[in-house]
ZAVOGU-102693 format. One record per residue (C-alpha): residue in three letters; x, y, z. Coordinates in steps of 0.2 Angstrom, whole numbers, plus 2048, in hexadecimal, padded with zeros to 3 digits. Example, Ala and Ser with C-alpha at 12.3 -4.5 7.8 and 13.67 -1.06 7.14 Angstrom:
REM residues 2
ALA83E7EA827/SER8447FB824/
REM end
This chain:
REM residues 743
UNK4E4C2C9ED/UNK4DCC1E9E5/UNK4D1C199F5/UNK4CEC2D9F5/UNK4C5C2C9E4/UNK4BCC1C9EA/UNK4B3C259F8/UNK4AFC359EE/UNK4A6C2D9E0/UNK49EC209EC/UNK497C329F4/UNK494C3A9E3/UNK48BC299DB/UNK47FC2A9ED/UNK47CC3E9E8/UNK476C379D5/UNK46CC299DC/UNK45FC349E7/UNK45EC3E9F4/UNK452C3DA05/UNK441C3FA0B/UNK43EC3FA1D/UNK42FC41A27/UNK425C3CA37/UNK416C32A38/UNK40BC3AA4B/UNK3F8C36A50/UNK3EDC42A54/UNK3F5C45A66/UNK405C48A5F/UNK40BC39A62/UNK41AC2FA58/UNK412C20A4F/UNK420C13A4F/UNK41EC07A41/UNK414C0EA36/UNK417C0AA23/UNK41DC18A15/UNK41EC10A04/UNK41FC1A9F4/UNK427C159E2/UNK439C189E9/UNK436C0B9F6/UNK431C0AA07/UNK435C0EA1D/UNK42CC09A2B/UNK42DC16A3A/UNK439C18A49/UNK435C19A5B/UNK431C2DA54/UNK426C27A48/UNK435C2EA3B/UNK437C28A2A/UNK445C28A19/UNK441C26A0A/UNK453C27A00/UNK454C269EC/UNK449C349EA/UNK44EC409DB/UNK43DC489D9/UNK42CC4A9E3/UNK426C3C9E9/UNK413C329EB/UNK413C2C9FF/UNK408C1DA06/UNK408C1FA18/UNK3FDC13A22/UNK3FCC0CA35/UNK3F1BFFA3C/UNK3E1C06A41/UNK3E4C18A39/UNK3DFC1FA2A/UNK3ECC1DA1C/UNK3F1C2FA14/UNK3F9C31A02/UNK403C409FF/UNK410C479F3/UNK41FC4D9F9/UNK42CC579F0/UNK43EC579F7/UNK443C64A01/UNK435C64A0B/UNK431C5FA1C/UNK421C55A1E/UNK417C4DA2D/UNK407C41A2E/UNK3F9C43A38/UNK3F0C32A37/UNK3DEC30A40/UNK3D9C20A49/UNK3CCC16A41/UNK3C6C04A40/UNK3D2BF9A3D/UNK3D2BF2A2F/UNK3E0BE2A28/UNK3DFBEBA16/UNK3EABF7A1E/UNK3F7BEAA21/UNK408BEEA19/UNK413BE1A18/UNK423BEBA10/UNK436BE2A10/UNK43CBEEA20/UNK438BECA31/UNK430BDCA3C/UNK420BD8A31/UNK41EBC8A3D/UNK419BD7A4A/UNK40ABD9A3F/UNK403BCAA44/UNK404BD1A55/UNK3FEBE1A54/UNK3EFBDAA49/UNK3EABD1A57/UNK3EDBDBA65/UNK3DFBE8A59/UNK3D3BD9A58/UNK3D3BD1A68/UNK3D1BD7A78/UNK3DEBD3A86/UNK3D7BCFA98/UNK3E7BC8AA3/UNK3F9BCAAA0/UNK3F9BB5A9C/UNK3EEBBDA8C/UNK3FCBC9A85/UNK409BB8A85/UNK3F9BB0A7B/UNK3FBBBEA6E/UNK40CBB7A68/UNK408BABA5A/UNK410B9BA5F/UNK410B9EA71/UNK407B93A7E/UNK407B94A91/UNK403B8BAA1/UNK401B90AB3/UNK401B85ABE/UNK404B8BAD0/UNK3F7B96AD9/UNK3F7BA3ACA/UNK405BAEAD2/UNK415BA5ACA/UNK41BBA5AB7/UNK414B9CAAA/UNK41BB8DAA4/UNK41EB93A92/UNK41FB87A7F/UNK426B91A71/UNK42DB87A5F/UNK42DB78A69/UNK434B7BA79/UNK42EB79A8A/UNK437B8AA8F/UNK433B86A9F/UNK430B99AA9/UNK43BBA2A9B/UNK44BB98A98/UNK44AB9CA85/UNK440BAAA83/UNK444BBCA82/UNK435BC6A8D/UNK438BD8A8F/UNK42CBE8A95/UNK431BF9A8D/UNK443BF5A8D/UNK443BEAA9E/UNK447BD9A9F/UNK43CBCCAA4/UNK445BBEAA7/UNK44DBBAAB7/UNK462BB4AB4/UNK467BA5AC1/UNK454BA5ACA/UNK450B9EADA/UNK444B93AD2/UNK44CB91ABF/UNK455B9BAB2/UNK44FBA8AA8/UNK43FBA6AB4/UNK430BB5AAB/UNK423BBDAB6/UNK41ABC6AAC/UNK40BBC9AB8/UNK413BDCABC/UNK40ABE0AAB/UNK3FABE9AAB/UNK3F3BE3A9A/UNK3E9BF0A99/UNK3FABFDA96/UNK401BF3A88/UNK401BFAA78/UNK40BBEFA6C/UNK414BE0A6C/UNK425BDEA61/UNK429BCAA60/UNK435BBFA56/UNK43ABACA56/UNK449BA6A56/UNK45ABADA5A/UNK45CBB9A4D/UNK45BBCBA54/UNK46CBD3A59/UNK463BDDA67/UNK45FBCEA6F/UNK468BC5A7A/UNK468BB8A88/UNK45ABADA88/UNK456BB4A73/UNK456BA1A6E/UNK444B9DA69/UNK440BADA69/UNK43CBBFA72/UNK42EBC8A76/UNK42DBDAA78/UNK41EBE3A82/UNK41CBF7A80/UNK410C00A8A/UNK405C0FA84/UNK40CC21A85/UNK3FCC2BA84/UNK3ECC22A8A/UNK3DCC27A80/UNK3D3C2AA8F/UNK3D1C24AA1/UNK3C8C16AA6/UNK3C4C08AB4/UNK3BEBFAAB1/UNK3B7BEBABE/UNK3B6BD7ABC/UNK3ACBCAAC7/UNK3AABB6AC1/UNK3AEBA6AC7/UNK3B7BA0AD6/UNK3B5BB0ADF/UNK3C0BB8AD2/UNK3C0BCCAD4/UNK3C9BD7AC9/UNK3CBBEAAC8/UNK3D6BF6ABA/UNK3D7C08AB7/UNK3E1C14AAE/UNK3E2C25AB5/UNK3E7C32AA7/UNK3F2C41AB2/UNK3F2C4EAA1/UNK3E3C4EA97/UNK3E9C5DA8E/UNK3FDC5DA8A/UNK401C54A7C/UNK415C58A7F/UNK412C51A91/UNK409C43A96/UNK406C3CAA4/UNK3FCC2CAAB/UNK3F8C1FABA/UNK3F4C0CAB7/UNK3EFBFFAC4/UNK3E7BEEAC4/UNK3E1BE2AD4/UNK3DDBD1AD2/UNK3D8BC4ADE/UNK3D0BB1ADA/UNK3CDBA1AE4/UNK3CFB97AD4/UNK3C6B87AD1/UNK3CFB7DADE/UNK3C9B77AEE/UNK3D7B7EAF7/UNK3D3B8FAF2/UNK3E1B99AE9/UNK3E1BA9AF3/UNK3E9BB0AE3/UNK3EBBC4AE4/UNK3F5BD0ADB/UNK3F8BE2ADB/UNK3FFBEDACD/UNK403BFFACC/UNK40BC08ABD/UNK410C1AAB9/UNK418C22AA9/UNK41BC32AA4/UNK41FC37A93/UNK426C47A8C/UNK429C4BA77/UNK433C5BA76/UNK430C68A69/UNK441C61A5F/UNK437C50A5E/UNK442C47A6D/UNK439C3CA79/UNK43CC38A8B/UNK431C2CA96/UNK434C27AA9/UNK428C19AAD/UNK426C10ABF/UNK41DC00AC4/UNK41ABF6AD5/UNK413BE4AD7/UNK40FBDAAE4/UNK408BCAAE3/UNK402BBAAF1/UNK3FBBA8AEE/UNK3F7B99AF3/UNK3F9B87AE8/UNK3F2B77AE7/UNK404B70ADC/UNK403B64ACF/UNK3F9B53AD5/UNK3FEB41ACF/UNK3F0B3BAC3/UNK3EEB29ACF/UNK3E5B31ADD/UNK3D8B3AACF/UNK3D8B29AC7/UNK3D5B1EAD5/UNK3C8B2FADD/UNK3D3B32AEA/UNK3D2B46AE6/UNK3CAB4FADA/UNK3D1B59AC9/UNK3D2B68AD6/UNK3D9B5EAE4/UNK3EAB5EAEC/UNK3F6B54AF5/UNK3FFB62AFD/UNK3F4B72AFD/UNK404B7EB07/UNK40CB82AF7/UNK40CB95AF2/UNK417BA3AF1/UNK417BB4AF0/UNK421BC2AE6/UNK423BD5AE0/UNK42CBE0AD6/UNK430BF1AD4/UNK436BF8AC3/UNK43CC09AC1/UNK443C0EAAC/UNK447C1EAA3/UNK446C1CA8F/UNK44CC29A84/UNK44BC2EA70/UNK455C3BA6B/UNK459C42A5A/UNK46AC42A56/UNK467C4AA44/UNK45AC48A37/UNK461C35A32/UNK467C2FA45/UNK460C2FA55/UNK466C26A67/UNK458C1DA70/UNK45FC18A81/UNK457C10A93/UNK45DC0CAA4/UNK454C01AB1/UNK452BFBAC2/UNK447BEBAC9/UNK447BE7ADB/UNK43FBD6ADD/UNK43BBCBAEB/UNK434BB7AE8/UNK42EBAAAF3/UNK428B99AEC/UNK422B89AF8/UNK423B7BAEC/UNK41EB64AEF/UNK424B5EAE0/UNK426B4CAE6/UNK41EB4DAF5/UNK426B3EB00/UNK433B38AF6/UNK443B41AFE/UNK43BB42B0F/UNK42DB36B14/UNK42BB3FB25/UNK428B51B21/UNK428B50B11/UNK42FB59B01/UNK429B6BB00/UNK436B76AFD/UNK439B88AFC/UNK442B94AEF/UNK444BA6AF5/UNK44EBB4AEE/UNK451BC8AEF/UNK458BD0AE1/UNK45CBE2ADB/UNK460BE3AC5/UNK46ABF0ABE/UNK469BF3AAB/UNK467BFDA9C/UNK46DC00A89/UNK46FC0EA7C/UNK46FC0BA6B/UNK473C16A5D/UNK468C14A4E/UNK469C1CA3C/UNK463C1BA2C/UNK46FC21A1B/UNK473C1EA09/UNK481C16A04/UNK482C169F1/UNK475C0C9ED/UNK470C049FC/UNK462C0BA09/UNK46BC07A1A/UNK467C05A2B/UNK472C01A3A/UNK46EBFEA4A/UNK480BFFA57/UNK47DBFCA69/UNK483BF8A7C/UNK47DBF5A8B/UNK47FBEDA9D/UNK473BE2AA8/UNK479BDFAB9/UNK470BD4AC6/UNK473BD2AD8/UNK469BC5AE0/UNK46CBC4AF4/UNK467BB3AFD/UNK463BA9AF0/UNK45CB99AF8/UNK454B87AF6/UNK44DB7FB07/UNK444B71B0D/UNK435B78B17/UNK424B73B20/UNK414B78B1D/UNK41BB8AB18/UNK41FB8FB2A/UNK431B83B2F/UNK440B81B27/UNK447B70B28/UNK459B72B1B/UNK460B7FB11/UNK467B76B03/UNK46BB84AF9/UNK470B95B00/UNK47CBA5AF7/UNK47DBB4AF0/UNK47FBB7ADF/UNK485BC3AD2/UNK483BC2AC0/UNK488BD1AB1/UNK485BD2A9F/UNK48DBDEA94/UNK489BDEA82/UNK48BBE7A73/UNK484BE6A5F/UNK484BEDA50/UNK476BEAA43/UNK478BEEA2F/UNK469BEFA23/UNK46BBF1A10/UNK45EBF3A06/UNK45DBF49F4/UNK450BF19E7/UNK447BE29EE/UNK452BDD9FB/UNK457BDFA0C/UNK467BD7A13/UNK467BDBA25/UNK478BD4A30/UNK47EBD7A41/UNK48BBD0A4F/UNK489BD0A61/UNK494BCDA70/UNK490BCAA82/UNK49ABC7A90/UNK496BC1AA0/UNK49BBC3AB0/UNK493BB5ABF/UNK499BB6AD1/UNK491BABADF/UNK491BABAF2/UNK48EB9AAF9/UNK485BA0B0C/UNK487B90B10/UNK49AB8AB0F/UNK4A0B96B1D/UNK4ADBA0B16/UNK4B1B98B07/UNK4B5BA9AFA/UNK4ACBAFAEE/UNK4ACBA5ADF/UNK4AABACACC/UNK4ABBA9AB9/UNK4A9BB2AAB/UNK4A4BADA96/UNK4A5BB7A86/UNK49ABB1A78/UNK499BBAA66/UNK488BB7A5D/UNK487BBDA4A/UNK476BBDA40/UNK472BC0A2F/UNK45EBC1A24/UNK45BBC5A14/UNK44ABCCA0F/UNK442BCA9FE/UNK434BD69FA/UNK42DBCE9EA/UNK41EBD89E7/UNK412BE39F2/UNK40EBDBA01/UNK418BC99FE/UNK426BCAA09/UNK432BBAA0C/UNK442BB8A16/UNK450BACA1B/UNK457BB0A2B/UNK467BA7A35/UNK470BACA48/UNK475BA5A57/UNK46FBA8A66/UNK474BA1A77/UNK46BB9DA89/UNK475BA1A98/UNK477B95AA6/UNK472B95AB9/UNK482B9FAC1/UNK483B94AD1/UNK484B84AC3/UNK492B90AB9/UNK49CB92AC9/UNK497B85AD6/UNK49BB74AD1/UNK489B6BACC/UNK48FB62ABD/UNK49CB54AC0/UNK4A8B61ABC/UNK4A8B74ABF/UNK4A1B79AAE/UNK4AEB84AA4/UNK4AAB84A92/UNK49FB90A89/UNK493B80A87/UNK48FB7FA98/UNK490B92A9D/UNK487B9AA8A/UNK480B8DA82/UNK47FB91A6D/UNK46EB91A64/UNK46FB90A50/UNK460B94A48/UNK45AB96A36/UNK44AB9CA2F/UNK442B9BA1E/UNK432BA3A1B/UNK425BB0A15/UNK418BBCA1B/UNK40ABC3A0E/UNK3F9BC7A0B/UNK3F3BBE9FB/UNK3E2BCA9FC/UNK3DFBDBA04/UNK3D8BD3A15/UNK3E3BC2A16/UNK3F6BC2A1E/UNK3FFBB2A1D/UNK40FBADA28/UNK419B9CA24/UNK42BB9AA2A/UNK434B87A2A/UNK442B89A39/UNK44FB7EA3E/UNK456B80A50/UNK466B78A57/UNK46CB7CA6A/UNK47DB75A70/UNK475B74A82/UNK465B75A8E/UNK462B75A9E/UNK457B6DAAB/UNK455B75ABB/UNK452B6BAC8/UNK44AB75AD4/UNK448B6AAE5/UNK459B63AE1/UNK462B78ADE/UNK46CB70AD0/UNK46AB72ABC/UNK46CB63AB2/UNK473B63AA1/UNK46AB5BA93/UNK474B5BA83/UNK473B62A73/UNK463B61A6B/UNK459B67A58/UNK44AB6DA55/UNK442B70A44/UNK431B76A3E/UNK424B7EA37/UNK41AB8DA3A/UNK409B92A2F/UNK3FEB9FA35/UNK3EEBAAA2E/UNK3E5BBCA31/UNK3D5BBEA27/UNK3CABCDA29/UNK3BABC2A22/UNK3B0BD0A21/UNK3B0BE4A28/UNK3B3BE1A3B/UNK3B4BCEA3A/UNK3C7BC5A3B/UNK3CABB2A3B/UNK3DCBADA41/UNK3E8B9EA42/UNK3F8B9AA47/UNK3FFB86A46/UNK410B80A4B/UNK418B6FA49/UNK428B6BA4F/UNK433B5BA50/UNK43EB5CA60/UNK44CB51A64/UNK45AB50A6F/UNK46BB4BA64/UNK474B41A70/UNK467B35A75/UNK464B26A6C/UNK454B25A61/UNK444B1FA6A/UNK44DB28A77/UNK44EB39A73/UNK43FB43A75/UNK440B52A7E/UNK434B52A8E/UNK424B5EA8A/UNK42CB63A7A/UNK41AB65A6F/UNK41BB61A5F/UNK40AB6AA5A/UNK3FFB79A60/UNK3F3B84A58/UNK3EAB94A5D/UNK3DCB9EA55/UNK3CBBA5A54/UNK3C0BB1A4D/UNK3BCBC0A54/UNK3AEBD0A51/UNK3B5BE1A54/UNK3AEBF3A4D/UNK3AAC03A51/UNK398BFDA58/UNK392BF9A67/UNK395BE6A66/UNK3A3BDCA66/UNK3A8BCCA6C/UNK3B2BBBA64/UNK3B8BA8A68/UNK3CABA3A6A/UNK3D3B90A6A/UNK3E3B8BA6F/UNK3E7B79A6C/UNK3F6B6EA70/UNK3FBB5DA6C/UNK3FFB4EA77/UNK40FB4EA79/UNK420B45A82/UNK41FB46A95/UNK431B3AA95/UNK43FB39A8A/UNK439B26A85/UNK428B2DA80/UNK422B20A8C/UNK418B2EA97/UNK40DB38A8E/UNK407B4CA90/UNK3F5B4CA8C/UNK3F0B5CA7F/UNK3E0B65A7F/UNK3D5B71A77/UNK3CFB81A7F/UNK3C3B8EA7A/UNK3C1B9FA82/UNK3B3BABA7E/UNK3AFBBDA7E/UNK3A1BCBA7C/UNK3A0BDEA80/UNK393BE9A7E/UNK394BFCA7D/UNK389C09A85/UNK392C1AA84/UNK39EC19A90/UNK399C0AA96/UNK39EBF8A90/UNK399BE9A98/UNK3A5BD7A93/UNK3A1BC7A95/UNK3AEBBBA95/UNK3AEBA6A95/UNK3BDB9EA98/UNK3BCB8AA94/UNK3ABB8DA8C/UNK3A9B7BA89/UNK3AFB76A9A/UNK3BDB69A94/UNK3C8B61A9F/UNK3D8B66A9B/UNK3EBB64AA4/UNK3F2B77AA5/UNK404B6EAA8/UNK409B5EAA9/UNK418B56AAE/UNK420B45AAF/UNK425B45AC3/UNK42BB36ACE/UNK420B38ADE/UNK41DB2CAEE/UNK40FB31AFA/UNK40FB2FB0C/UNK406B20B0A/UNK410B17AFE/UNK41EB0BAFF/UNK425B0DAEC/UNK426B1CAE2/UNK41DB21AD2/UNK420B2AAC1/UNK412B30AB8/UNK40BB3EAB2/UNK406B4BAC2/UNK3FCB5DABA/UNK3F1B6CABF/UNK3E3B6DABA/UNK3DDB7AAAC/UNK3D0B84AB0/UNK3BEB7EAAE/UNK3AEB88AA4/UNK3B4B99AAC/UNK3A8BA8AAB/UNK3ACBBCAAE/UNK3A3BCBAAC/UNK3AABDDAAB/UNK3A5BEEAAC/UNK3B0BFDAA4/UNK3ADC0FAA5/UNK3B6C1CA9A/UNK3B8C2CAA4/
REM end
């Protein structure tokens, strides 16, 4: 009776606090705008994925702000009971329109402002967009970038989240290392929005979450179609398009995407780089407000590679920067991605939003790292080869409802990735064409089930947002080459709770402390095959933890200035190097990371923007004794920024930097990474249709070390090996023209 009573007057004391406004924000193609800001005196919303919003506490008509970045912000009064829709009309964007509101990821401002202001000319460019983020290529253009993040060398993905409308990025227990990230199957000119956070503090984030995630969302409704065509340097070619199927449906839409690229690079072994990307989505909005999409995408991709050179034989004139010691490294890969996504409207405070997917990928990689260490005959080049198909999706149920006083908003979801990776191998090869030893050689099989639930409360000021994940994994692996020893397996269960709290002190000054843990999975033929001394059994060595913890804010002191600052500490229980020409994984111990981010957007005046991000970090390993303990390529600072023209006119253009510190090659310190400074240009002029770009990488053609690493190498002529610092060059004072037409 008495528990009765409780929950009636807990109903009866919502009824008294308010009631509920709800509405949709569209564009002018009818198109749900997610994201977009409502505030009014009674608090504020940020749109879902169909541009809905809630405004709860409202017992009388109410005054609405709604706004989007580069739309036109509408004011309107609504009284309860009716149902209202905006209609916002693109315009210039402006950062006065900025909201920075208590709900939501306000750190994927920072993105979206800059995806508005500066233009995007490679898929290495949309990784560049996230603040804090550096990359390096270094093999022949067509393999993954090595990727930094909060101080980590992530290596090709090993703690970082990637994902493109719902499918993942990141290769589990890959040929050539975990977590391995091609993003080259992305056409940048189909991306739309980028959604990113740092650190591990996102319950719908999973394995690899640990630094951070990054989320890509490609466009639904094209504004029109177009090609566009490049030439420049080092016989570089490059051709997009976007091919719009339905001009006129706004309910159904319909378009066709494709990119080639080819480039010699500045090496004088030519590269022979070329790519090849198709993409196709369809999307449909029902009259009820639902919406489906089906999207399909092939890549192929081929190259050759110089591979990292040892800086004795540039400093003694042996070879040049763009020289090599073995010139038969190269690869080649594709992938096929196939995904349905689906928002439906459960009722007017719910909807499911669900997606399933399917990649089949093939990978081939022809690798010297040490050249003729292990085999001073034929040498060390080495081959990592796979064939995999992945099997995923996940559904989520998300609602939004008043609880006394409390706005709430849960998010509850599961979901399943399985991969199946088929003759998974590591060789010692010649000159790309003879096998000389399989040294590693199995099939493999690896699933992740997982489920959340996500809970935020808002009230007043605040926002305390909690959740719990669980994942459970599943790894099987086939060694090919121990006869008919059986199938092998293990499987781990790891829980990961996370908990923020949001403080909205006054319009537009937002701060935030945030704690989770994450977790990294292991390689599955180090889970199940014995590379450690012993067969690795503890949640340690098969999910190793991340804690993180972030204290920090995001406002805009004036109408055209947004500010981010965070100070993060982050501990993980254990990495992992993968040595690839040895096919084992090698544990490094627990190690702590802590620093600080500090970034700017200033729109100086109409049209004109000035950014900033720069990151310090202190990174050290805890087991190691100090003078010991650095952690090799770790950097400890970078910073990014520009300043960039855009409007409505016919001339636009801007310069870019990104700048990284020396940093430790070694764990001593004794071997040094060398930093650099790098500017990039651009200008575009329009005529009608028409625009002509030029674009200057390098513009003041430094010498720079794209990656570095500290490598113990012997050449063929040498008695002794050598440890030093072996790199691939950056790219020198690079120009490219290009020619767009709207059709």
């Amino acid at each position: 009776m008495k528990l009765r009573f409780t929950i009636i007057a807990i109903l009866f004391g919502s009824f008294l606090y308010g009631q509920t406004i709800q509405g949709y924000v569209y564009d002018e193609n009818g198109l749900p705008l997610e994201g977009a800001t409502v505030e009014s005196n009674k608090g504020a919303d940020i749109t879902n994925q169909l541009g809905q919003f809630s405004i709860h506490g409202v017992s009388d008509s109410v005054a609405l702000i709604v706004g989007y970045l580069g739309f036109e912000t509408q004011n309107q009064v609504v009284a309860l009971g009716n149902k209202v829709s905006f209609v916002l009309k693109e315009k210039n964007f402006e950062i006065s329109e900025v909201n920075v509101i208590g709900k939501g990821n306000a750190l994927s401002t920072v993105a979206k402002i800059d995806l508005k202001t500066k233009p995007v000319t490679s898929s290495q460019q949309l990784l560049r967009r996230v603040p804090g983020l550096f990359i390096a290529q270094h093999a022949g253009g067509g393999k993954a970038e090595q990727i930094f993040l909060r101080g980590f060398d992530i290596d090709h993905g090993t703690d970082i989240s990637l994902s493109v409308d719902g499918i993942p990025v990141n290769m589990v227990s890959h040929a050539h290392g975990q977590g391995y990230a091609d993003l080259h199957f992305v056409i940048p000119e189909t991306v739309k929005q980028i959604d990113f956070g740092k650190g591990p503090y996102n319950t719908n984030k999973g394995n690899f979450a640990t630094a951070g995630y990054v989320d890509f969302n490609t466009i639904d409704n094209p504004e029109n179609s177009f090609f566009n065509l490049e030439a420049g340097d080092f016989n570089t070619y490059r051709a997009s398009g976007i091919a719009k199927l339905t001009k006129e449906s706004t309910k159904n839409i319909a378009y066709l995407a494709s990119e080639y690229l080819y480039s010699d690079g500045p090496f004088i072994s030519p590269q022979n780089f070329n790519r090849f990307n198709v993409f196709g989505k369809y999307t449909h909005l029902s009259d009820e407000g639902n919406k489906f999409s089906l999207q399909v995408s092939n890549f192929t991709s081929k190259w050759d590679a110089s591979g990292q050179i040892p800086q004795r034989l540039v400093d003694n004139n042996t070879i040049s920067r763009f020289g090599s010691v073995d010139d038969t490294e190269g690869g080649n890969t594709s992938r096929f991605n196939a995904s349905m996504n689906a928002i439906k409207k459960v009722n007017q405070r719910s909807l499911w939003v669900s997606n399933v997917y399917y990649s089949k990928y093939a990978f081939e990689l022809y690798s010297n790292f040490t050249f003729f260490l292990e085999d001073p005959v034929n040498g060390d080049q080495i081959r990592q080869k796979e064939d995999r198909n992945i099997f995923g999706g996940k559904t989520s149920l998300k609602s939004s409802f008043l609880f006394n006083q409390f706005a709430v908003n849960t998010d509850i979801g599961t979901g399943f990735r399985y991969d199946d990776i088929n003759n998974n191998e590591l060789s010692s090869t010649l000159n790309r064409t003879t096998t000389l030893t399989r040294k590693v050689f199995g099939n493999l099989n690896e699933l992740n089930q997982f489920v959340y639930g996500n809970a935020a409360l808002s009230r007043g000021k605040f926002t305390l947002n909690a959740g719990l994940r669980g994942d459970y994994f599943l790894f099987k692996y086939e060694d090919l080459l121990a006869g008919a020893e059986p199938n092998d397996q293990k499987s781990n269960f790891i829980l990961s709770p996370k908990m923020s709290l949001t403080y909205q002190a006054v319009k537009d000054v937002q701060f935030f402390i945030k704690s989770g843990r994450g977790f990294h999975s292991n390689d599955t033929r180090a889970i199940v095959k014995s590379n450690y001394e012993t067969t690795p059994s503890t949640i340690t060595d098969i999910l190793p933890v991340a804690y993180g913890y972030d204290l920090g804010t995001i406002m805009k002191p004036n109408r055209n200035l947004v500010v981010n600052a965070a100070l993060w500490f982050l501990h993980l229980d254990q990495e992992f190097v993968y040595v690839g020409d040895g096919g084992i994984v090698e544990p490094s111990g627990r190690t702590r990371r802590y620093g600080v981010d500090l970034g700017f957007r200033n729109e100086i005046v109409p049209g004109l923007f000035i950014d900033m991000d720069a990151n310090y970090t202190i990174a050290r390993s805890i087991d190691d004794e100090p003078g010991n303990n650095y952690i090799p390529l770790a950097p400890d600072f970078t910073s990014t920024g520009g300043i960039t023209y855009k409007s409505n006119g016919k001339l636009n253009g801007g310069i870019s930097y990104r700048y990284i510190k020396n940093r430790p090659a070694t764990s001593d310190n004794s071997i040094i990474a060398d930093g650099y400074f790098v500017s990039d240009a651009v200008i575009s002029y329009t005529i009608g249709k028409a625009n002509l770009s030029l674009i200057g990488e390098n513009i003041f053609n430094t010498k720079w070390n794209e990656a570095q690493f500290a490598t113990l190498t012997r050449l063929q002529n040498e008695i002794n090996p050598v440890e030093e610092i072996h790199f691939t060059p950056g790219n020198p004072f690079f120009l490219r023209l290009a020619v767009s037409y709207k059709l």
